[in-house]
C-alpha positions, -999 to +999 in steps of 0.1 A: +382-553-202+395-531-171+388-495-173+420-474-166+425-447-144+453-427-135+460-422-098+483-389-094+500-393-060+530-377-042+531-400-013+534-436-023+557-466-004+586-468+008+564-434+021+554-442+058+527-423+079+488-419+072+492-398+039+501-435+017+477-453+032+448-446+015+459-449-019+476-476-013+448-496+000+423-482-032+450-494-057+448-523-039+411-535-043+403-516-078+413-546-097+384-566-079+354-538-091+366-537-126+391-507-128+430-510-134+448-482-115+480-466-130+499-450-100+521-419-110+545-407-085+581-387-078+613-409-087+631-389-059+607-378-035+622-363+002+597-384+028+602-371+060+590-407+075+602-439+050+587-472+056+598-499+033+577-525+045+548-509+027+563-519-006+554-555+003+517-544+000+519-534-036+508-561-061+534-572-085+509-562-113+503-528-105+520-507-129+535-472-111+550-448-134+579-427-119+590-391-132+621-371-112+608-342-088+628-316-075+622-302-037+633-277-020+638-296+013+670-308+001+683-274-002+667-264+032+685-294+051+721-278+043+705-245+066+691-271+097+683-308+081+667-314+115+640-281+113+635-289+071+624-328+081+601-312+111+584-287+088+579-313+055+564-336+084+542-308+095+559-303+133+558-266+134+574-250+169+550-226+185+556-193+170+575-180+204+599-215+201+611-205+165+644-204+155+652-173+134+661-202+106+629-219+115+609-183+109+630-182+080+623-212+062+587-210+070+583-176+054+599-185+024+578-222+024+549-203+025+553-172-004+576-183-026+563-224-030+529-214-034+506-237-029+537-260-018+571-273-018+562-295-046+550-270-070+584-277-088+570-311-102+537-300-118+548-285-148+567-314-162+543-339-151+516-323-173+540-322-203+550-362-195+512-373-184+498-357-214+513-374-237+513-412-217+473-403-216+472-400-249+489-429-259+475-454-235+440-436-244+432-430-205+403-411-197+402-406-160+424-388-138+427-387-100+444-364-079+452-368-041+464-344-016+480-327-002+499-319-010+475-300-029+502-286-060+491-323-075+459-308-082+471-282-103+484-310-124+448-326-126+440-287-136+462-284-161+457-319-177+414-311-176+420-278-199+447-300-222+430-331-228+393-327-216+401-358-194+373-366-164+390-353-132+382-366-097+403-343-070+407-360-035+411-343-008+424-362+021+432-328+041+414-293+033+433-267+017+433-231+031+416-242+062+441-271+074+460-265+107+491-256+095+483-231+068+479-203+094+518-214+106+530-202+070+534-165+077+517-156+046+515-124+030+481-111+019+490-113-014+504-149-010+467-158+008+448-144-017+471-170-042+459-198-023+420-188-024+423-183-060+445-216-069+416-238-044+386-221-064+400-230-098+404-265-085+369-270-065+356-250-097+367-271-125+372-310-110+341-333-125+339-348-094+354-342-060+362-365-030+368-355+005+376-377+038+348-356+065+313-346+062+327-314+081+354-308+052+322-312+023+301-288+042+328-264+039+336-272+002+300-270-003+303-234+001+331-229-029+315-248-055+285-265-072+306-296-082+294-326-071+314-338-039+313-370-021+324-384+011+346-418+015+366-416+047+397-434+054+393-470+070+404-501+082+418-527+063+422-570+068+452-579+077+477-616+088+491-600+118+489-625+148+474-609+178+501-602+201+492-605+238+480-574+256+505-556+276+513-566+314+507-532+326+479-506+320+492-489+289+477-458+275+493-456+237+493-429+211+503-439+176+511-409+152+526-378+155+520-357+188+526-319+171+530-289+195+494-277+187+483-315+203+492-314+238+458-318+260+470-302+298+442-313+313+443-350+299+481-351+314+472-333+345+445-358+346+469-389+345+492-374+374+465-368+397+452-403+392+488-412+396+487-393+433+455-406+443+453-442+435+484-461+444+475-494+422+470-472+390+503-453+401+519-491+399+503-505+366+504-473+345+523-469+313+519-442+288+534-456+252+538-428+221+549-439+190+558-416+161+571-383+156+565-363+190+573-323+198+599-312+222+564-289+239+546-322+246+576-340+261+584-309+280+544-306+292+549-345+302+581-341+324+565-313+341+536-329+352+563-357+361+550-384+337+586-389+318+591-417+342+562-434+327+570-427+293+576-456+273+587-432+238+593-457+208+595-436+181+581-443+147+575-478+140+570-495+106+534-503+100+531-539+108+552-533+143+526-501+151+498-522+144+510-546+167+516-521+194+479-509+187+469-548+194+488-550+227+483-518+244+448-515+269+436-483+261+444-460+228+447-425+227+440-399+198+446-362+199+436-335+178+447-300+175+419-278+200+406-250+167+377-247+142+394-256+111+407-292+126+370-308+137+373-313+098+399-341+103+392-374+107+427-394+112+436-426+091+445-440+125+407-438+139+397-469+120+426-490+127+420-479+163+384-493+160+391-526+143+420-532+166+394-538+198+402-516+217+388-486+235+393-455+223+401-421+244+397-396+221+405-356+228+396-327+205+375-298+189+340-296+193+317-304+164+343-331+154+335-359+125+357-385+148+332-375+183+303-386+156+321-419+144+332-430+178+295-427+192+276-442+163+302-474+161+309-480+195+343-481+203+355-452+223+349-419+244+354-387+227+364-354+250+374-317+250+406-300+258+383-289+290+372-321+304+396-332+324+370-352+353+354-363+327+385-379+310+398-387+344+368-405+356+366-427+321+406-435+325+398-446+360+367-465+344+390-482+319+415-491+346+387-507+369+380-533+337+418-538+332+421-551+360+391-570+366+396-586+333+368-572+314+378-537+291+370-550+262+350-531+233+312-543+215+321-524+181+289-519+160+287-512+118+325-514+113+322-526+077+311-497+063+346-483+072+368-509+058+389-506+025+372-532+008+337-514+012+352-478+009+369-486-023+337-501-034+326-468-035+352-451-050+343-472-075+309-464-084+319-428-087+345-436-110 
């Protein structure tokens, strides 16, 4: 007989972006390790990205529980539905490009929906989850966020039931990139502390995505706390061909706090100096992307270049992924982001590929890159450096011979990650 578990999720299909996939992909190999996962989730949930392909990757026999949740972001969209979808997706203007209604909806996002907009749903999921736990006699519970209010429903069900509580963290808490962006009051901060102790405090067991974010949880709690990163997974997709010209793509959101200068000034001059690349370059994004970047490409004269496809489903992005020469990841230049490794990084590695990679220093994703393989990791600074590898990159394109010699993948995909999961469980 299966042991049950109770996965409590906000983001769950038709969701699209990284946050579903890595629940998605653990309900999805449980069943082979012994442990039936029960997926709770909003009835009426606001995604600011739907992708209803995913739902063809949940098994018929999965049983997902549904309770009604209600947001705020509906009620924002009647002030600007275009700023309310930014901010849920986490594209937050710089604080000089702020709308007063943009200022406005951020201040009240972050001290009056503390820890989040979906604060709203926690109490009646306790009241509907503790009884279901009791009647189905379930004795684990699993939390993932953010967002992190889901936690406080893992909280709450610990002191009701005594239930074993596992609290995954696929971003940190009071140290991710946007919380600063929140306009918090003191008071407001001090909320936040106190609502991330009581949860590192009192989980049985907690899970985080970085060795950077454990070291820093580490310093808030005794608890044990173990690492499973995000990952690749096997998939029927037939390799498309690679593209005609030399295509540099990003896949994900571009925010305003991810525009590398030096990587685009890079590109131009390489652009000026070398009249082949000039004629076989093509920079691809595809996702959600900030007005700043586009604005920071058209003036170093790249929008003529721009291939901008927008977000794609999941199948058709990995696709693009197959196809393109060279892929690009970017991550926010600060201390609290070399905590973050993207889902995206281990698709980027399975997808053979080479990877130009540009963020913090001290970074997980500088560590994974080197150790597997598969890519060149750089900082916001290095723009020879990241213009001599381009240039590198571009030499094998066209002599027919960029291709990547990945080493230890396995470890990183699903099958093997949930494997572990597992075994804490």
């Amino acid at each position: 007989m299966k042991k049950q578990i109770l996965i409590i999720t906000y983001y769950w299909p038709p969701a699209g972006g990284p946050g579903v996939q890595r629940w998605l992909k653990f309900v999805k190999y449980l069943p082979e390790f012994g442990i039936e996962p029960i997926v709770y989730c909003p009835e009426n949930p606001s995604y600011p990205i739907v992708d209803k392909s995913l739902l063809n990757e949940v098994a018929d026999n999965i049983k997902v529980i549904k309770q009604p949740i209600n947001e705020p972001y509906r009620f924002a969209s009647v002030l600007s539905s275009e700023s309310s979808k930014k901010i849920s997706s986490g594209v937050i203007p710089k604080s000089k490009k702020q709308s007063v209604i943009q200022k406005l909806m951020l201040y009240i996002r972050g001290n009056f929906f503390i820890p989040d907009a979906r604060k709203n749903w926690v109490k009646p999921s306790v009241v509907f989850l503790s009884d279901y736990i009791q009647k189905h006699q379930i004795k684990t519970v699993i939390t993932t966020g953010p967002p992190h209010s889901l936690h406080l429903i893992g909280l709450k069900l610990k002191h009701r039931l005594n239930v074993t509580w596992l609290a995954d963290f696929r971003d940190p808490w009071t140290t991710i990139g946007y919380h600063k962006a929140l306009k918090l009051s003191k008071s407001s901060e001090e909320k936040h502390l106190a609502l991330e102790s009581n949860v590192l405090q009192l989980a049985d067991h907690i899970i985080v995505t970085s060795e950077n974010t454990k070291q820093e949880f580490l310093s808030k709690t005794t608890q044990p706390i173990s690492v499973i990163t995000n990952g690749y997974d096997s998939h029927h997709i037939q390799r498309p061909p690679k593209d005609k010209k030399f295509t540099l793509a990003h896949i994900g959101s571009l925010l305003s706090e991810r525009n590398p200068k030096q990587l685009w000034q890079a590109i131009t001059e390489l652009i000026d100096e070398n009249d082949d690349f000039k004629e076989e370059f093509q920079l691809k994004l595809i996702g959600v992307v900030s007005e700043e970047v586009l604005q920071t490409l058209k003036e170093n004269q790249l929008d003529s270049y721009l291939n901008n496809l927008g977000y794609l489903p999941h199948e058709d992005a990995i696709k693009q992924q197959m196809a393109s020469r060279v892929l690009l990841m970017v991550e926010i230049d600060s201390e609290d982001t070399k905590v973050i490794i993207p889902g995206k990084l281990f698709e980027y590695m399975a997808s053979s590929t080479p990877i130009i990679s540009v963020g913090p220093k001290d970074s997980d994703v500088e560590r994974i890159l080197k150790s597997t393989n598969t890519g060149c990791y750089f900082y916001y600074s290095d723009k020879e450096r990241i213009k001599s590898q381009i240039l590198l990159y571009f030499e094998a394109y066209k002599s027919d011979t960029l291709v990547v010699n990945a080493i230890g993948l396995e470890q990183y995909s699903r099958k093997s990650l949930t494997k572990m999961l597992s075994e804490i469980i």
